[in-house]
C-alpha positions as CSV (number, residue, x, y, z in Angstrom):
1,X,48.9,70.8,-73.3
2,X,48.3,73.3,-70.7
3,X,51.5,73.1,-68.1
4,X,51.6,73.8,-64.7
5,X,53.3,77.2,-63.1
6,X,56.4,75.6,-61.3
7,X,55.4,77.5,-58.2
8,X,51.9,76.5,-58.0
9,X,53.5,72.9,-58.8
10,X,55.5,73.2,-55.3
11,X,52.8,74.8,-53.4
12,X,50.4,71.9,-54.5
13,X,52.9,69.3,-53.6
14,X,53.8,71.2,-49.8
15,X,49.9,70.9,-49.3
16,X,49.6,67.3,-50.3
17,X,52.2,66.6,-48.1
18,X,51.1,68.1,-44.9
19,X,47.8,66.4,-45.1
20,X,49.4,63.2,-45.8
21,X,51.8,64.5,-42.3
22,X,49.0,65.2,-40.5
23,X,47.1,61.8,-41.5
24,X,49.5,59.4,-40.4
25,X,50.1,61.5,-36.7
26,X,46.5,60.4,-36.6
27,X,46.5,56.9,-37.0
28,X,46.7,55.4,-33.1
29,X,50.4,53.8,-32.7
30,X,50.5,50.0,-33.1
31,X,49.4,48.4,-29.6
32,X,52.1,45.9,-28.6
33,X,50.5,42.7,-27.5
34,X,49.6,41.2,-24.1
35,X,51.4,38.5,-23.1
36,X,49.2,38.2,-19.7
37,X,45.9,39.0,-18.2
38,X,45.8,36.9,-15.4
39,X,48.5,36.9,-13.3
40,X,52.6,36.8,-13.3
41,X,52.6,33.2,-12.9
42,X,50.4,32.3,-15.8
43,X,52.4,34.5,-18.1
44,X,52.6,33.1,-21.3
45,X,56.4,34.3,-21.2
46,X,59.0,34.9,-19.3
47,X,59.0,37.4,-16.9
48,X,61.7,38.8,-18.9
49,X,62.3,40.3,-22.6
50,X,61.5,37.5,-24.7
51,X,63.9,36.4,-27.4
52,X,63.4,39.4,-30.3
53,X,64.3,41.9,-27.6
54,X,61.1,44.1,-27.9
55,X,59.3,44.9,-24.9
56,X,56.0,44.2,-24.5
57,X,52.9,45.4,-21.7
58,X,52.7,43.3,-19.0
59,X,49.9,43.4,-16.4
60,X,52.3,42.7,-13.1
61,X,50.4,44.4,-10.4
62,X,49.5,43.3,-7.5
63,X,45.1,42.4,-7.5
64,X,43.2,43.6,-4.9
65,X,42.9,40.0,-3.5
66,X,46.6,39.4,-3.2
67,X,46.8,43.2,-1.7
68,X,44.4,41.5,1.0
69,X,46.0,39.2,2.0
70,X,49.4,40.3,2.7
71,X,50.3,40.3,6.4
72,X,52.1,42.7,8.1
73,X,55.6,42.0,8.9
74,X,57.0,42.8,12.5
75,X,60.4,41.4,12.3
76,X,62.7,40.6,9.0
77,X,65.5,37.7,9.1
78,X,68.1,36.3,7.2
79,X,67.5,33.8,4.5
80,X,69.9,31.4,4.9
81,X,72.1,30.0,7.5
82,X,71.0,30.3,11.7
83,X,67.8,32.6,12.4
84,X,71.0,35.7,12.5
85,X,72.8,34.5,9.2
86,X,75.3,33.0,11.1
87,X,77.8,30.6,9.0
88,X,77.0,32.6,5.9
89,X,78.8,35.5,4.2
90,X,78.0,37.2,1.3
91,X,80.4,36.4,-1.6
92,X,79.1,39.6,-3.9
93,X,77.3,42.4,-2.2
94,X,74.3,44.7,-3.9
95,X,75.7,47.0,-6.0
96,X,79.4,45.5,-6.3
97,X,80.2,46.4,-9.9
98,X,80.9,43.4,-12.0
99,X,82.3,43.8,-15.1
100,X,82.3,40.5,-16.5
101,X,78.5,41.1,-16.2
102,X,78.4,44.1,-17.7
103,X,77.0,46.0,-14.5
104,X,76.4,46.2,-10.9
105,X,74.8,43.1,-9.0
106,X,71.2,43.7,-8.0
107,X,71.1,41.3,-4.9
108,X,73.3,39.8,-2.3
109,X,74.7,36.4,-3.0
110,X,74.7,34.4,-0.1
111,X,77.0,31.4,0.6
112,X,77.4,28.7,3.3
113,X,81.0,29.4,5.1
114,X,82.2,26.0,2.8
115,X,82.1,27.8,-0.2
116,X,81.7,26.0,-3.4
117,X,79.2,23.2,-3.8
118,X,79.4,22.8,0.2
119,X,76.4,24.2,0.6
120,X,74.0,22.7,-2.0
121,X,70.6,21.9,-0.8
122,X,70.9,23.7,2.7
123,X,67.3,25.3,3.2
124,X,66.5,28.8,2.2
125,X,63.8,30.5,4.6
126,X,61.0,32.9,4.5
127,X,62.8,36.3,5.8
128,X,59.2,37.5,7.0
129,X,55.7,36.7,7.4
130,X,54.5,37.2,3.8
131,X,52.4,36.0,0.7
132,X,53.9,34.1,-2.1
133,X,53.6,35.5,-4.9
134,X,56.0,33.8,-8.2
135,X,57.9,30.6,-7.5
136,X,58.8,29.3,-10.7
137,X,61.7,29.3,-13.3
138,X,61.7,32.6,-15.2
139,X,65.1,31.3,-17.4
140,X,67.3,29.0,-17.3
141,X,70.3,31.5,-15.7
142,X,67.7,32.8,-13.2
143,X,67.1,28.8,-12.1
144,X,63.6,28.1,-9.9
145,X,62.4,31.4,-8.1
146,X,60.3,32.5,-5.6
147,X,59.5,35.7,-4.7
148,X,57.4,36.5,-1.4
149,X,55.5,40.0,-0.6
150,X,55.2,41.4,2.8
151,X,54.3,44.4,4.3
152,X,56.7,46.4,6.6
153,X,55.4,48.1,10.1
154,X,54.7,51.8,8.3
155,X,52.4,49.8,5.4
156,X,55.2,49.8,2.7
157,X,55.3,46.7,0.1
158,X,58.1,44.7,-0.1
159,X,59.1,41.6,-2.0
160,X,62.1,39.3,-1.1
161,X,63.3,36.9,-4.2
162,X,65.0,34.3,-3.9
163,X,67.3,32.7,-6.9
164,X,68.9,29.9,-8.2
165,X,67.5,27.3,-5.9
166,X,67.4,24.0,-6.4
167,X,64.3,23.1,-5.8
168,X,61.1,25.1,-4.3
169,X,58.8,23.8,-1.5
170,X,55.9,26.8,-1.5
171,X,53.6,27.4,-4.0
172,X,51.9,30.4,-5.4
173,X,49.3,32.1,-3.1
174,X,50.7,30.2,-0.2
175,X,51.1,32.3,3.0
176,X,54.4,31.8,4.8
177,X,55.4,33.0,8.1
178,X,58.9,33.9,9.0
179,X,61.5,31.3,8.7
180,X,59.5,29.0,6.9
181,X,61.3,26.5,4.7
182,X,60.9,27.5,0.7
183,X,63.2,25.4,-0.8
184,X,67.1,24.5,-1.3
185,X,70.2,26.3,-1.9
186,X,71.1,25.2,-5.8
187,X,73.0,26.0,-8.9
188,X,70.5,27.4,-11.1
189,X,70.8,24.4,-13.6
190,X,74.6,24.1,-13.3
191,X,75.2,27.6,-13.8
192,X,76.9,28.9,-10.8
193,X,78.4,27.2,-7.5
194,X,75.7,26.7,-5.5
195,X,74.8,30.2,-3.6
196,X,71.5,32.1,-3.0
197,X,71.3,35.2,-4.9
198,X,69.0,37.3,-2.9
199,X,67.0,41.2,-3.6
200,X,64.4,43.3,-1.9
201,X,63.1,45.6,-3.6
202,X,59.7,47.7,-2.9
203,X,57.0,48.1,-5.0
204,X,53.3,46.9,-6.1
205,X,54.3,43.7,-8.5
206,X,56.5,41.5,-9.9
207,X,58.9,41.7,-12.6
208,X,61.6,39.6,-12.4
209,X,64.3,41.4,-14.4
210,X,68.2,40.9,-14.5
211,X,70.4,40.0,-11.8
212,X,72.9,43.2,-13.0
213,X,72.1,46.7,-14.3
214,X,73.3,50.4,-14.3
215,X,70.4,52.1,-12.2
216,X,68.9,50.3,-9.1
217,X,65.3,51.0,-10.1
218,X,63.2,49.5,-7.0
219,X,66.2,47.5,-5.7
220,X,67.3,47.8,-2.1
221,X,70.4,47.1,-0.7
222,X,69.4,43.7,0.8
223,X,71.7,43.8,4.0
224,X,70.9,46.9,5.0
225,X,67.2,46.5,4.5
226,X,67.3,43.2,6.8
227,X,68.7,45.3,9.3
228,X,66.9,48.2,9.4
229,X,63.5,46.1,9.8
230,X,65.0,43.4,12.0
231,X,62.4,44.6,14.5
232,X,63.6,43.4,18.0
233,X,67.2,42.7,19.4
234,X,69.9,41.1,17.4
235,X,69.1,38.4,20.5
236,X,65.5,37.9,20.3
237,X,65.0,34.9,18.3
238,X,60.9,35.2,19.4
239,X,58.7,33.0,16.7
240,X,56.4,34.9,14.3
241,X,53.0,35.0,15.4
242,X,51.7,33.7,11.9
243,X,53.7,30.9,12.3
244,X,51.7,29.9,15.9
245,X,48.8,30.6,13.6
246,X,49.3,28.1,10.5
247,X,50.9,25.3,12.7
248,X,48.6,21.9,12.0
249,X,47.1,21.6,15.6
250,X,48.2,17.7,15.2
251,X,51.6,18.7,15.2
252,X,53.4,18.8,18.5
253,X,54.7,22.5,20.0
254,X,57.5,23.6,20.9
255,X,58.5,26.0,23.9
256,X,58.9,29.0,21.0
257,X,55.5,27.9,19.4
258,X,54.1,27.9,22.3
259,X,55.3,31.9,23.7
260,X,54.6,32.6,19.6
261,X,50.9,31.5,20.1
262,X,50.7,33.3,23.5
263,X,51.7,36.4,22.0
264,X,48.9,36.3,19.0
265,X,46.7,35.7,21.7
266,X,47.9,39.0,23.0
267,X,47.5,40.7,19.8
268,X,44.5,39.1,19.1
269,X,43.0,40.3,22.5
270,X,44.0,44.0,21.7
């Protein structure tokens, strides 16, 4: 038997293995699966991890259509409370560290001046003319949702969200006008006392996420946001033109609907 030279024997073995290197960095890497193709709503998950942990691609962009239809907003309010937030306060503020949560809180949580329960059921509103674009329950922790998209005076895209309600009065694709009812304070299933947790962020879709993190990613501070778009004088409490503009012409006016419709006209006119 003829034996091999033990160098030849390691050359011949570094070779094989190369090519067997350079083979597998060929293949193409697994492709994780799609969970959606339609839309966020129809997502056959969560719009969160699911329960192994691994991520997975999601298509959560905005279409064309939905980009469309997105009106401008000119003037930004508070979600809860009078048309200024009055008889609210915030109970945790964007970005307060919390470390029973393991991070910093990604919204404002808005309470009635009761505190507790008092406020359960009180309406949450529209804080801009926008589109709706989620309203659904995403987990149980996160409660129903609804998340609206807007578009602020210099073209930017927003989206407010709106958490832990107890029920939910818009549906998807719905167009809303500024301080449009779009559910109830809640609980999100008995988790919390009742309180809104509210986020803007900007950006060109949905992805529901965690209420805490380290980094911000597309969060904005929502208080600050509010007031930097509030658009007119802290005593202006001037309708949204929209709102003139989807009122049932069966319903009767009032003196606001009324100067709101006269100033579409105006716009319209331009």
């Amino acid at each position: 038997m003829r034996w091999i030279h033990p160098a030849t024997l390691a050359i011949l073995l570094g070779a094989a293995s190369l090519l067997g290197f350079a083979l597998w960095q060929d293949r193409p890497p697994r492709a994780l699966p799609i969970e959606a193709l339609t839309s966020f709503q129809d997502a056959d998950a969560p719009l969160l991890l699911p329960a192994d942990g691994q991520p997975r691609h999601r298509l959560h962009r905005f279409s064309g259509w939905q980009l469309g239809e997105m009106p401008t907003a000119t003037r930004f309010d508070s979600p809860l409370g009078s048309a200024h937030g009055a008889l609210t306060y915030n109970a945790q503020k964007f970005w307060d560290m919390n470390e029973k949560r393991g991070g910093h809180h990604a919204g404002d949580d808005l309470n009635g001046i009761g505190g507790m329960n008092t406020d359960l059921g009180d309406p949450v509103h529209a804080v801009a003319d926008g589109l709706v674009v989620f309203a659904g329950e995403p987990s149980p922790g996160w409660g129903p949702v609804v998340v609206i998209a807007h578009r602020d005076h210099d073209g930017r895209l927003l989206e407010s969200m709106y958490a832990h309600l107890d029920r939910i009065d818009v549906a998807v694709g719905t167009l809303v006008h500024r301080g449009r009812k779009i559910g109830s304070l809640g609980t999100a299933n008995g988790y919390y006392p009742a309180h809104l947790h509210f986020e803007i962020r900007h950006g060109d879709g949905v992805d529901i996420g965690g209420g805490y993190g380290m980094i911000p990613l597309n969060r904005l501070d929502p208080s600050k946001t509010l007031a930097e778009l509030a658009g007119s004088a802290p005593d202006d409490l001037s309708p949204s033109p929209l709102a003139s503009a989807l009122i049932p012409r069966d319903e009767p006016w009032t003196g606001l609907e009324i100067q709101g419709a006269e100033k579409l006209g105006e716009i319209l006119g331009k």
